[in-house]
N, C-alpha and C positions, 0 to 999 in steps of 0.2 A: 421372549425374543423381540430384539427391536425391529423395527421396519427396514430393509434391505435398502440399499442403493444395487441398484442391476450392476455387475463388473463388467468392466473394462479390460484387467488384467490380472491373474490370479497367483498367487507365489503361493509355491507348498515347500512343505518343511519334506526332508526324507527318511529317516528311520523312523517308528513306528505311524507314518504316514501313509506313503506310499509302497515304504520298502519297509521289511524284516529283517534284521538284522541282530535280534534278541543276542542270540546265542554267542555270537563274535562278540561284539559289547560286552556281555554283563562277564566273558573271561580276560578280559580283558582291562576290565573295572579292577577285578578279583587278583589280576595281576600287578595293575598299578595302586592298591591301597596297602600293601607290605610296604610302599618304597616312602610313605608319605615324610618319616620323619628325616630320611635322606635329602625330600626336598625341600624340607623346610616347612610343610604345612601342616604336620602333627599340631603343635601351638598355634594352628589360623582356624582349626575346625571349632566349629559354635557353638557356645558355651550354653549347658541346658537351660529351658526354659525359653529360648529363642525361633525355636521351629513354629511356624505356621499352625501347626495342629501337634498334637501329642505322637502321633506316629511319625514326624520328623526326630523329633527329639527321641525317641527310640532307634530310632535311625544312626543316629549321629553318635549317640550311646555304642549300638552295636559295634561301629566302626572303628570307636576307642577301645573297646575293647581287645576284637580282635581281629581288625585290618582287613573286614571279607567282608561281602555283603550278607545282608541276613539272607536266610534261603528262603523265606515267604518272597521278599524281592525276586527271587531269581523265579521262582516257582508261578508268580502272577505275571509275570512281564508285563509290568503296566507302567516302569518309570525308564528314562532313557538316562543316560550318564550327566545331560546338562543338569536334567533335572537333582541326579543326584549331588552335581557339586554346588547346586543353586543351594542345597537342604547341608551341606555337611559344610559350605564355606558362606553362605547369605552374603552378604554388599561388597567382599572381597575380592574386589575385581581383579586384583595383581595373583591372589592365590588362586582364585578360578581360572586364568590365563597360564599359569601351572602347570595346573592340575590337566588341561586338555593337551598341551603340549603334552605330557607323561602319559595319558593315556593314546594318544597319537603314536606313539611311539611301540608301544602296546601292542594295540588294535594291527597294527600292521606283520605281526606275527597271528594272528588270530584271523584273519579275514577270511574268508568262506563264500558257500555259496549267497547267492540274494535272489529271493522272492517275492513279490507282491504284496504287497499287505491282506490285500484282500484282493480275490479274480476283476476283473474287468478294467484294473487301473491302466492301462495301453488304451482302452476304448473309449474311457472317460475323457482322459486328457485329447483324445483325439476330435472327440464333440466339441468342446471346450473352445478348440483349436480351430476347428470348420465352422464356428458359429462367429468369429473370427475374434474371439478376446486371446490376448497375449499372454503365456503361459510362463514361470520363474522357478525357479529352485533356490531356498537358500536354506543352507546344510552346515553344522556345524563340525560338519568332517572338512577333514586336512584335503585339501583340492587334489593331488594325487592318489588318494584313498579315494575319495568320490568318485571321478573320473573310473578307474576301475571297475567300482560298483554299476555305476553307470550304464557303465559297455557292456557288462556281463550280467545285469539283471532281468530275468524273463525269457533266460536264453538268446533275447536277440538286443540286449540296448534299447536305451529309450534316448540317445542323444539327439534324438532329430524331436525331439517334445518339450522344450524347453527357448523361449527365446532371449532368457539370463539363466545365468548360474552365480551363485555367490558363495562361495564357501568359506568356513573359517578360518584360514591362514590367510584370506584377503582383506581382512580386516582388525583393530588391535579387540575390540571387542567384538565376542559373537553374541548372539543369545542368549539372555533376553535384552541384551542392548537394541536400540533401535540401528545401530550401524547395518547392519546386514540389510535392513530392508530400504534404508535411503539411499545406499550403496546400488542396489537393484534398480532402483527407481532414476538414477541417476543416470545409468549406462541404457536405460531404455528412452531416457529425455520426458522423465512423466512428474508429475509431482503429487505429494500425498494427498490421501480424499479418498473419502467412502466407496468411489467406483474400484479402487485398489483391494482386493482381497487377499490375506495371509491365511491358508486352513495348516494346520498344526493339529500336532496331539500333545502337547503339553503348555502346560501353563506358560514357561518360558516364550512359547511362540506365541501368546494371547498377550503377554507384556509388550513383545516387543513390537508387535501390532499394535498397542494401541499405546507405547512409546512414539511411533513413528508417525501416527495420527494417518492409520487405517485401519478397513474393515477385518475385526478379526473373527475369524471362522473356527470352532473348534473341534474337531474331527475327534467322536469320542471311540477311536476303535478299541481300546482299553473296555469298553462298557461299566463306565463308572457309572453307578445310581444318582439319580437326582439329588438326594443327600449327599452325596458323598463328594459332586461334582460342588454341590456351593458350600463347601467345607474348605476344598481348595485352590479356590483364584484368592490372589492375595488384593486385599480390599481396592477397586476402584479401578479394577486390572479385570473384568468380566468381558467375557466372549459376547460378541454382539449376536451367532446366531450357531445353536450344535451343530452338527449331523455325525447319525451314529454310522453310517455306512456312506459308500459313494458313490449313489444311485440316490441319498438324500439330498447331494451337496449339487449332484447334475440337477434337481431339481428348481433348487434356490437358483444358483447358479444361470440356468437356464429355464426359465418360466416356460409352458407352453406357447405362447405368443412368439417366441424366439427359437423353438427348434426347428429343427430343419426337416424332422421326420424320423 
């Protein structure tokens, strides 16, 4: 782990971050991979041999086959849809733009309840918030789909815990482009640099952190093993610092010297 800059202003990603949302996703995944040759992207999916690791290209395999996710995926809930279209379309940025619009459409038959990721995330954000660094969301859901989740997550909302929201229809590219987090950076009048932090649970969010030339935070709620975690950032795209829970990241985050109590 590198040496920290103290933050200034934090941006978190929201499905398997702060919020759960497995379940509506991966049916929703499972709904829009029948439609691929409809849309055009049967012939954009990547050709073997090109995945990151071997269990991409199993992946992608699967998918050709037969248009669902393997059930190990559904069964671990450890990858989020960008990640999958990151692994099934790689540098395709016109068929990844697609591919979420189709799944957008999707998901909004599927949407459900939303939970926490893990307990105390209201409380964390709210330190964060009192110690007085500036708090972000950027989401590669459709702003009306977020929004909702939003208001409804935790039983009572978390809209007053945010002082950006970015989502992806406000941008032509989301995740892992860097558009999303200079887009944030912009509407708050800040500019990039290490006091900036992006926590994420997937690799897309650590690109596009350190696309955007900031600190990226990798929240490993998945609990991938040490192996397994430097198996998958893709070369020169490494997280500057984990944390497996967020009670780790209140730490880094806020050193003793800086809480309040």
């Amino acid at each position: 782990m590198s040496r920290l800059t103290p933050p200034r202003t934090v941006f978190f990603d929201w499905h398997g971050t702060l919020a759960d949302t497995f379940e509506a996703m991966y049916r929703a995944v499972d709904e829009m991979l029948p439609l691929l040759a409809e849309l055009g992207l049967a012939s954009r999916l990547r050709e073997p041999g090109h995945g990151l690791i071997p269990e991409h290209d199993a992946f992608v395999a699967h998918v050709r086959a037969h248009r669902r996710l393997p059930p190990d995926v559904k069964r671990e809930r450890r990858i989020s849809r960008t990640e999958m279209f990151e692994i099934l379309f790689g540098p395709d940025a016109d068929a990844k733009h697609v591919a979420h619009e189709a799944f957008d459409r999707c998901y909004m038959r599927h949407f459900g309840a939303v939970q926490p990721f893990e307990p105390g995330v209201r409380a964390m954000l709210g330190k964060l918030r009192s110690a007085g660094l500036a708090t972000g969301m950027l989401t590669n859901r459709r702003r009306a789909l977020f929004s909702r989740e939003l208001g409804e997550v935790d039983g009572s909302g978390w809209k007053d815990l945010f002082d950006v929201v970015v989502c992806g229809d406000d941008v032509r590219r989301r995740k892992p482009s860097a558009d999303m987090v200079l887009r944030a950076l912009g509407e708050l009048g800040s500019s990039p640099g290490p006091e900036i932090w992006f926590v994420g649970d997937s690799t897309t969010d650590t690109v596009a952190a350190k696309e955007a030339g900031v600190t990226a935070i990798y929240y490993n709620g998945a609990k991938w093993a040490p192996e397994q975690l430097v198996r998958i950032f893709p070369g020169g795209h490494r997280p500057d610092a984990i944390a497996g829970d967020f009670a780790a990241l209140q730490a880094l985050a806020l050193p003793p010297r800086r809480c309040s109590g």
